[in-house]
C-alpha positions, -999 to 999 in steps of 0.1 A, spaced: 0 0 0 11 32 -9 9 66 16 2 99 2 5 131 16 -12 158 3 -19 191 13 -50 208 29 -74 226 8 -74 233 -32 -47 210 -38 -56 182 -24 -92 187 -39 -76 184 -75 -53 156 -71 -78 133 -59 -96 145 -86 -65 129 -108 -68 97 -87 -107 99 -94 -101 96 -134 -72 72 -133 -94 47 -109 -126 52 -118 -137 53 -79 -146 85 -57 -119 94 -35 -138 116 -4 -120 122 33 -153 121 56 -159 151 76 -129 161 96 -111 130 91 -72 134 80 -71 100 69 -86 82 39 -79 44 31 -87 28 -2 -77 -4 -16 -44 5 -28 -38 35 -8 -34 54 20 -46 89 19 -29 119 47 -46 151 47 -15 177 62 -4 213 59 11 218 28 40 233 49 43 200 64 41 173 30 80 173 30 85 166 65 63 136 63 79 126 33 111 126 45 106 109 75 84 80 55 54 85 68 43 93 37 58 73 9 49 102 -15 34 138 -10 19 163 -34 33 198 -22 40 233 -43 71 239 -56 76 271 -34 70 248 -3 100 227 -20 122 252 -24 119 266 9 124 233 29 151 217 7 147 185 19 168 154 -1 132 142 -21 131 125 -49 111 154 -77 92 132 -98 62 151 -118 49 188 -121 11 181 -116 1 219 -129 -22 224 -107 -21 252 -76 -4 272 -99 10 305 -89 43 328 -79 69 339 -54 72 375 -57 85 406 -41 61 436 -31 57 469 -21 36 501 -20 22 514 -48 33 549 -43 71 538 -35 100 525 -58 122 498 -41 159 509 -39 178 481 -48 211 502 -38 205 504 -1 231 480 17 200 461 35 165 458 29 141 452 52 121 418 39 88 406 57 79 371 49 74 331 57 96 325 28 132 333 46 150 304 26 143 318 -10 138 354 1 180 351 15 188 333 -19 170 355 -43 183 388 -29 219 373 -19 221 363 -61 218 406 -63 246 407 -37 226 425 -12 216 422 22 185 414 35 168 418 67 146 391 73 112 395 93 95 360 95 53 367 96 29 339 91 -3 354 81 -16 388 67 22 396 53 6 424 30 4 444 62 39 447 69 49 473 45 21 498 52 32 499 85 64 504 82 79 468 94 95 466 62 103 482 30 89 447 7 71 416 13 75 379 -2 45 358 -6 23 339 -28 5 356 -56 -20 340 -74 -45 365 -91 -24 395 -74 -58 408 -62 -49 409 -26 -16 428 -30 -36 457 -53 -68 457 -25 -39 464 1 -23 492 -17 9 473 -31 21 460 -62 42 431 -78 82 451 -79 97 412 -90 91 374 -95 112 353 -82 97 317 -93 66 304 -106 50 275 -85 27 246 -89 21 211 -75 47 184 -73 49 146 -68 76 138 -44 83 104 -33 107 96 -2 142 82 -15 141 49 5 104 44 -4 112 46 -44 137 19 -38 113 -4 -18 83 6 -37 94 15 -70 70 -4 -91 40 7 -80 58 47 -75 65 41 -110 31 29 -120 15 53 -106 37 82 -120 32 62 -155 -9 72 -148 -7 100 -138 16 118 -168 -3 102 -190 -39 119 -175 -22 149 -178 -13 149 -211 
């Protein structure tokens, strides 16, 4: 049997959606439950920040998480498959009515992405102050906590409504298959099958 993490909400919605077409069978978690077992499979429900830990750690044998979460835990995973779904960006924002200087020695940076935030300005040798917030990040800025943000951005709605605007994008983002390195060794067959379905529903 294989174990899947996937994560909470829109995601998770969609992929069993995938499983739905390849197996012909409704895959549904019952009301609050986080765990959903099928014939061949073992279903977790987690936070999406958490698919990689539970991956690594085998107690999922595979996870579907977004690339940004990827990027920003850099756990050793085996990458298998971009799924194209949960699509969206990394980017860097700030007030409407201000220009970022890119020539001050340090920027003040609020966000839950410290990992690529630290890369991506580091690559434009420049130091970076690094506030770590976990919810309503657009705030930051228009209170004077920071001179940017780095966050998600799907439609970029929320930024405008808040008075800020898209200055960069760092990387585009969508949902992965990663499998756990031990687990596509003991299970690689039926990883392999199963990655074999699912390419081929998305094509």
């Amino acid at each position: 049997m294989l174990s899947i993490a996937l994560p909470k909400g829109r995601i998770a919605k969609e992929t069993l959606e995938i499983f739905e077409k390849i197996f012909g069978e409704e895959f549904k978690f019952e009301d609050r439950k986080l765990i959903l077992q099928t014939d061949g499979f073992k279903f977790l429900l987690v936070r999406n920040q958490d698919v990689p830990s539970y991956v690594l750690h085998q107690a999922a044998d595979i996870g579907v998480v977004g690339l940004d979460v990827l990027e920003e835990k850099d756990e050793d995973l085996v990458r298998l498959l971009d799924l194209g779904i949960g699509k969206c960006k990394v980017c860097v924002g700030a007030c409407v009515d201000k220009e970022l200087d890119y020539s001050l020695p340090e920027i003040t940076i609020a966000t839950k992405m410290s990992n690529i935030t630290q890369k991506f300005f580091s690559k434009k040798a420049m130091g970076v102050k690094i506030i770590k917030l976990y919810g309503s990040i657009e705030l930051a800025p228009l209170v004077g906590l920071s001179d940017a943000i780095v966050d998600i951005v799907e439609t970029g709605d929320t930024m405008r409504q808040n008075g800020l605007k898209v200055v960069e994008t760092i990387m585009d983002s969508s949902a992965h298959l990663i499998a756990n390195k031990n687990s596509f060794i003991e299970k690689k067959d039926e990883i392999i099958s199963l990655y074999e379905k699912i390419s081929k529903i998305l094509e």
